[in-house]
N, C-alpha and C positions, 0 to 999 in steps of 0.2 A: 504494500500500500504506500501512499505518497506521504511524507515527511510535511509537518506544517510548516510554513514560513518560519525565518526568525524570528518573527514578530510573537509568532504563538498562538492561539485558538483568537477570531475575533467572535464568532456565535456557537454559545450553547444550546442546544434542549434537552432540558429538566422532566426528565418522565414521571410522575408522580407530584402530587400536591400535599402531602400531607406534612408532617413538624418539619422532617428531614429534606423533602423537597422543595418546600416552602424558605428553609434556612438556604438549603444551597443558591436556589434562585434568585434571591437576597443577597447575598456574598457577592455572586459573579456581575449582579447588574451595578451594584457598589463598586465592583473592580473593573467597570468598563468594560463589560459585555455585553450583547448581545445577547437577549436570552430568550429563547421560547418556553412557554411555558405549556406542557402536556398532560391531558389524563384522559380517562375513559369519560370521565360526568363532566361533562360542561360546565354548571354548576360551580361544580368543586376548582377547578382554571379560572373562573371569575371572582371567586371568592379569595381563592391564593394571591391574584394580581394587587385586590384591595388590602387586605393585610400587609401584606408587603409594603406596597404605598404609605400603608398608616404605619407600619417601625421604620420607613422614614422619616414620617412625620415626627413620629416619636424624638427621633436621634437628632431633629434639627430643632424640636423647642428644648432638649437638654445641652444644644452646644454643641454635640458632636458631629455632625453635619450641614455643613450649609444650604439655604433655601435653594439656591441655584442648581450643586450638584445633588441634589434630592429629585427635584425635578429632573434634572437626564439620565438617574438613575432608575425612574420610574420610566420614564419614555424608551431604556432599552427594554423594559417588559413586553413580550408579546405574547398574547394569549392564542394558542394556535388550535387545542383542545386535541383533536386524535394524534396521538402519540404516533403513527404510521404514517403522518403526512410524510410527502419528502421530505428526506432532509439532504439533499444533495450540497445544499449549502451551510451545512454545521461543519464544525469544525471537530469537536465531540458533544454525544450525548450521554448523560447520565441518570441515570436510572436507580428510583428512588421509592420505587413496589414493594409490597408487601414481601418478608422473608421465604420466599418458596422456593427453592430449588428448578421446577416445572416452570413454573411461572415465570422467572427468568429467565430459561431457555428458550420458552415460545417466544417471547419477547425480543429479545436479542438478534432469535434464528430471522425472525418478521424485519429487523430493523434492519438486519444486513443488507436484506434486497431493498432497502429506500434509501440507502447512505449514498456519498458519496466514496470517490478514491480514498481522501484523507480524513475519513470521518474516525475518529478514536473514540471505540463504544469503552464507556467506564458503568461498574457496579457500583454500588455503595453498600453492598452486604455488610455487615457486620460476623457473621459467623458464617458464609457458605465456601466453601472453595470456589475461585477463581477460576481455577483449570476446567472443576466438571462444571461451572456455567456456560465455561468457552467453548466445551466437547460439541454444542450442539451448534456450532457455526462452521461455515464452510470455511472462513478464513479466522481460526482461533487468534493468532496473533494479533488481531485488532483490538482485542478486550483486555483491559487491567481492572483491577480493584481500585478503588478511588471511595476510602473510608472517613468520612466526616462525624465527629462527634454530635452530639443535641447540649446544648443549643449551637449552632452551628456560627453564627456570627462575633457571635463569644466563644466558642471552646478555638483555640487555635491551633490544636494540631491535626494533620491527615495522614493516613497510612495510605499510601502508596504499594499497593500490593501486586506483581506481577504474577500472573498464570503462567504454567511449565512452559508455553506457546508465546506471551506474548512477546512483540520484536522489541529488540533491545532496545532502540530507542525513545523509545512509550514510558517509561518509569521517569527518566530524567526529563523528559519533555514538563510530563503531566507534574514532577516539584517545581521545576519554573514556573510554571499555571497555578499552583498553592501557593509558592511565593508573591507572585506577581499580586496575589487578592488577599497578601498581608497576613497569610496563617503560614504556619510551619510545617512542613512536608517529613518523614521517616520514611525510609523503605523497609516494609514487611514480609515477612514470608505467608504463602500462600499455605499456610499451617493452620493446623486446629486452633481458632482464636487470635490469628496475625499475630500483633505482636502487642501491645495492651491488654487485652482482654487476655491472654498467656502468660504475661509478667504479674497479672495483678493475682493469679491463683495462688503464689507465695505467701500474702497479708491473710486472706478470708480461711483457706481451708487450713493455714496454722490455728486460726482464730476458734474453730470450729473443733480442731483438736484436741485444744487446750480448756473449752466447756465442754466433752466428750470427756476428759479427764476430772471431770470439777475439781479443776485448778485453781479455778476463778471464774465467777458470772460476768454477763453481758458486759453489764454496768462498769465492772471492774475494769475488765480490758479495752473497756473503749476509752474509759480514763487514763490507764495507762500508755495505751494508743495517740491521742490527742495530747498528755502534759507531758510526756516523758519521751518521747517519739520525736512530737511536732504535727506529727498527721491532722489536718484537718476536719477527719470524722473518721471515728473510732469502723473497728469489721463490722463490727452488729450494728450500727449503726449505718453503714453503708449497703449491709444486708436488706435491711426493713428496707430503705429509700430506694434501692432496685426492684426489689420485689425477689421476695426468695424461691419463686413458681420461676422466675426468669433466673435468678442465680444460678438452681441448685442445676437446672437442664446446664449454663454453661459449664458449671463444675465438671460434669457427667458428660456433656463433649468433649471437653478438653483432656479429659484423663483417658477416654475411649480412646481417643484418637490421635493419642501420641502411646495406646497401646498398654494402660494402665500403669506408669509411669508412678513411682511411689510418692515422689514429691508433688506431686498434683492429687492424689486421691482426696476424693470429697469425703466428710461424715455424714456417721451413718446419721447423727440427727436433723441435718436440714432434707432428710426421705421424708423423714414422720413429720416432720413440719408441715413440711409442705402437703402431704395426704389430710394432713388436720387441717387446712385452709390459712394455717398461719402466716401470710407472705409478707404482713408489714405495714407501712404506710396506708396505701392502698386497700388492705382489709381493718385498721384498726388497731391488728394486735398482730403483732411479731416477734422478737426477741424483747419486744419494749412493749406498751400499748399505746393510743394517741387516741385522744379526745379534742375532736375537730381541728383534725388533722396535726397536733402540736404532741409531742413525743412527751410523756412522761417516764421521766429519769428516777428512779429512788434515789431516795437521800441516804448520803454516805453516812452510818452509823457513829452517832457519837465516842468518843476517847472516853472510855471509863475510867476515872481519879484512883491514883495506886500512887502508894509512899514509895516516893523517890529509892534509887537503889544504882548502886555503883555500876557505872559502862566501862568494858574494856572492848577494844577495837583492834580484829585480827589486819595486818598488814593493809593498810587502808589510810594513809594520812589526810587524805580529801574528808575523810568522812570523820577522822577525830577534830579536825579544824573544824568543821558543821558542828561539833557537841559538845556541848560546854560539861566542863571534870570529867574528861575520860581518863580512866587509869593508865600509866604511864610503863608499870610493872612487865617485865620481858611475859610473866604469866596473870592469869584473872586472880582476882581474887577470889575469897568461898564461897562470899555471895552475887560477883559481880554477874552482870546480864554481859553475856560475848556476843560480839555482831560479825557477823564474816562475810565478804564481798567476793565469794568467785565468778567467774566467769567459766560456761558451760561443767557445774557443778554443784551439786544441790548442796546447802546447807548443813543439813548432816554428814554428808559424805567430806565436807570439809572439815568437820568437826571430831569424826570419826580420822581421818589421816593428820590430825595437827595435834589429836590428845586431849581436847578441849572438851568442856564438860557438855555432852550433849544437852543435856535436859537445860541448858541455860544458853542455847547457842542456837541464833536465829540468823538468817539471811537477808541482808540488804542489795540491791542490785544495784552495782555501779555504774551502769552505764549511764552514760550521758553525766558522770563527774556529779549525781547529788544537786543538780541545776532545779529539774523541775521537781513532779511528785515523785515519792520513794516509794516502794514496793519492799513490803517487808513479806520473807519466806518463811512458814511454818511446820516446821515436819510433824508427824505422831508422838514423840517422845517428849515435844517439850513441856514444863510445868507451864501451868497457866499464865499461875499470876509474875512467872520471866515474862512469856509473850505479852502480858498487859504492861510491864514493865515496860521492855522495848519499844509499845507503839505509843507507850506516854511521850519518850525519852525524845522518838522520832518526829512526832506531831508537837512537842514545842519547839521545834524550829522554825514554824511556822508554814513549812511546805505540808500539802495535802500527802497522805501517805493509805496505799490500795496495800491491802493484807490479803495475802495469795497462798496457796497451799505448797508447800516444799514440792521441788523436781529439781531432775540436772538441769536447767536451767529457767531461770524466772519468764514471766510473759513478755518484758519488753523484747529482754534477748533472741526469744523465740521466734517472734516476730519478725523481728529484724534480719536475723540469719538466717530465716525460709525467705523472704525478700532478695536479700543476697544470692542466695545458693541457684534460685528459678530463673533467675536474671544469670546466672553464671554460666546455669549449664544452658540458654539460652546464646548465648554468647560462643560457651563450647560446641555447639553444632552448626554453627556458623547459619545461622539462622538470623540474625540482623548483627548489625556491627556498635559494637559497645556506644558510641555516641547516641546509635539511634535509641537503643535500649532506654538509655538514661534520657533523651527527650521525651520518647515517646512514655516515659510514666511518669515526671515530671507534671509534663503538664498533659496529659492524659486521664493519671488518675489523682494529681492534685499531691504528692508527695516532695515533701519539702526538697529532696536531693532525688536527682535517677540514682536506681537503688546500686550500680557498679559503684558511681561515685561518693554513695553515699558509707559502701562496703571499704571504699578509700580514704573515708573521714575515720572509720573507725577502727580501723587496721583489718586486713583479709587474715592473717594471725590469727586476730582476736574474735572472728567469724569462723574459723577454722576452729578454734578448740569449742565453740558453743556446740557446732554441730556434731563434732568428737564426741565431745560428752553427752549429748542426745542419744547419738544414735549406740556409743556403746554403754550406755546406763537401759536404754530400752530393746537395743536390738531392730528396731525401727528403720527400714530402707529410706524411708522419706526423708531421713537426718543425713543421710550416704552423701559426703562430699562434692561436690564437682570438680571435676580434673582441672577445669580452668580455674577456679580458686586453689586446690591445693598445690597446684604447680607454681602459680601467682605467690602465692605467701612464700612460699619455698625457695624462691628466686630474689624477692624482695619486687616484685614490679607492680603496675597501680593494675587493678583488676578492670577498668576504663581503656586500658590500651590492648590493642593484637599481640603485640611482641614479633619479634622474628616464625614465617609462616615459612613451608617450603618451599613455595614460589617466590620468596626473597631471593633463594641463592641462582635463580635461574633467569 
């Protein structure tokens, strides 16, 4: 097929009217295009063109648009209605139908015979393969994936996905065309869940594990998710606001179709959830409940009042600087409370290898240096009124402090290291290139660093022994390192870059 101009696509047609169709339409006539606007209902084309018009409208009584370019961003709107017109004169069309697999193939097969030469058909699936929507075209190389978030004028990144077929020149065209209309373009693989919805499996179904374990409730971990993280909205908290009818299926795509993959496996409890109608927002009650529409949070349990009693602090100077009169002594006293801060090691097992008196020796998580909320570890053995002790000791620091049940490693860590490890062995299959990785969840799913680089803030080391001690305290494949970290730590290099490939030396 023929190559566009330098210039690049000057008209789109938008097949579909609905949020997704509606956004993109929006975006491209904002970016100086050309744009048809297509669906089956008539109706629904004329409806799409006025909305559109009015979030101009909108965007130029808030400032961000001017009256002028609102106007000839409305005027490149065309309402054309049957998606089959010719379109001999598009540049590309994209297509913005319902998720069916058939559906887009009739589609596609239909639109071949109206294109022109240089007509570039794009998908906008979310979750189908590229390849088998392309199988039902005469000429598959013309089609790529071309994946926009909702809201589409605000989310700014796209995945870029090419089919086993499509021609090599179609992906880098189609990021010039994202750039050009101001969003940020990745290239994705034509995989179970591209490359977002694949990287974000790491956060939910650790999160899912860890209530599977009652380690910790909802509540807990999205606190600790949000204060100690930085995340924006805790697992269960992002659960309910998808919908967990919509989650738990990608779960269960994504782990099918990379073939039951341990570090991707869903729990078993978002099955019964979901068989229960508990999806979230949407029905009311989910991991939370919400009364018109507004999430009820419980309130974190009062600090029960306990006569002070002596802290001693195992190898830990961050966290003796946080607590006023910690004991000094090489060992605790008889009655002091011991606090211990491993990393990928539970609490007692710390306490059990250093000598330390169990029944008085509780786990604080260091990560993130004691900044935000602490997360205090609790195993079986301890006396009570130590653990009431400790979480006095902790909470007049003034930082909020989530009390979590003893494991080789606490919920932040856990978290954080199934983020890493998903992104790594993403990376290890040469499945997108660490840069993209880390835009494309940045600002995809709103996490403060891309999680390589965030695996780079906190040492691949020190991600490396959390998942050690996971997976050799449980036996647990989903904790099984990735080669591209372990070799990474090993070498000393940032887990963000390729390193020497074999086709360097050639």
């Amino acid at each position: 097929m023929e190559r566009w101009t330098a210039e690049g696509p000057g008209t789109v047609r938008v097949i579909g009217t609905g949020v997704m169709g509606r956004g993109i339409a929006q975006l491209a006539a904002a970016g100086g295009l050309a744009v048809e606007l297509a669906d089956m209902r008539a109706e629904a084309v004329a409806s799409a063109a006025d909305h559109i018009a009015a979030m101009f409208g909108k965007l130029v009584a808030k400032g961000r648009m001017t009256e002028e370019a609102a106007q000839a961003a409305t005027a490149r709107l065309r309402p054309i209605g049957d998606p089959l017109a010719p379109a001999a004169g598009c540049d590309l069309v994209v297509e913005a139908v319902r998720e069916d697999l058939e559906t887009k193939r009739e589609l596609f097969a239909a639109l071949e015979k109206v294109c022109g030469e240089r007509t570039v058909l794009a998908t906008n699936t979310s979750s189908l393969s590229v390849t088998a929507i392309g199988s039902a075209l005469a000429d598959p190389g013309r089609l790529a994936g071309l994946h926009f978030f909702n809201p589409v004028p605000l989310m700014r990144l796209v995945e870029v996905v090419p089919g086993a077929r499509t021609e090599g020149w179609i992906p880098g065209a189609l990021a010039g065309l994202v750039r050009r209309l101001g969003h940020e373009p990745v290239l994705a693989p034509d995989a179970p869940g591209f490359l977002v919805n694949h990287a974000g499996r790491g956060l939910v179904t650790e999160a899912v594990q860890i209530l599977a374990e009652s380690a910790a409730e909802p509540a807990d971990v999205d606190r600790v998710a949000r204060e100690a993280l930085g995340l924006r909205m805790g697992p269960f908290e992002l659960l309910d606001l998808t919908g967990l009818d919509v989650s738990h299926a990608v779960m269960e795509s994504i782990w099918n179709g990379f073939y039951g993959d341990p570090r991707l496996r869903p729990g078993h409890l978002t099955r019964t959830r979901v068989e229960a109608g508990l999806f979230g927002r949407k029905t009311g009650e989910g991991f939370y409940t919400y009364v018109d529409g507004a999430k009820q949070e419980p309130a974190e349990p009062p600090v029960p009042p306990v006569p002070p009693r002596p802290v001693w602090v195992h190898d830990s100077d961050a966290l003796r600087r946080l607590l006023p009169d910690v004991e000094t002594g090489a060992r605790p006293t008889a009655d002091a409370i011991v606090l211990v801060t491993p990393y990928g090691q539970s609490a007692l097992g710390c306490a059990q290898a250093n000598g330390l008196p169990v029944e008085r020796t509780l786990g604080v998580d260091p990560l993130g240096d004691f900044e935000g909320r602490l997360t205090l570890s609790v195993h079986p053995g301890v006396d009570p009124s130590a653990g009431q002790a400790a979480l006095a000791v902790l909470a007049a620091t003034g930082r909020p402090v989530t009390v979590v049940r003893d494991a080789p490693a606490p919920v932040a860590q856990r978290l954080l290291a199934s983020v890493v490890n998903v992104a790594s062995a993403i990376a290890e299959q040469r499945l997108a290139r660490p840069q993209d990785i880390n835009t494309a969840v940045r600002l995809g799913l709103g996490y403060p660093y891309g999680p390589l680089e965030w695996g780079d803030r906190v040492g691949a080391a020190t991600i490396l022994r959390i998942l050690r001690g996971m997976h050799d305290a449980t036996g647990d494949p989903r904790y099984r390192p990735s080669l591209w970290l372990t070799e990474r730590a090993a070498l000393g290099l940032p887990l963000s870059e390729t390193g020497t490939a074999p086709g360097d030396l050639r």
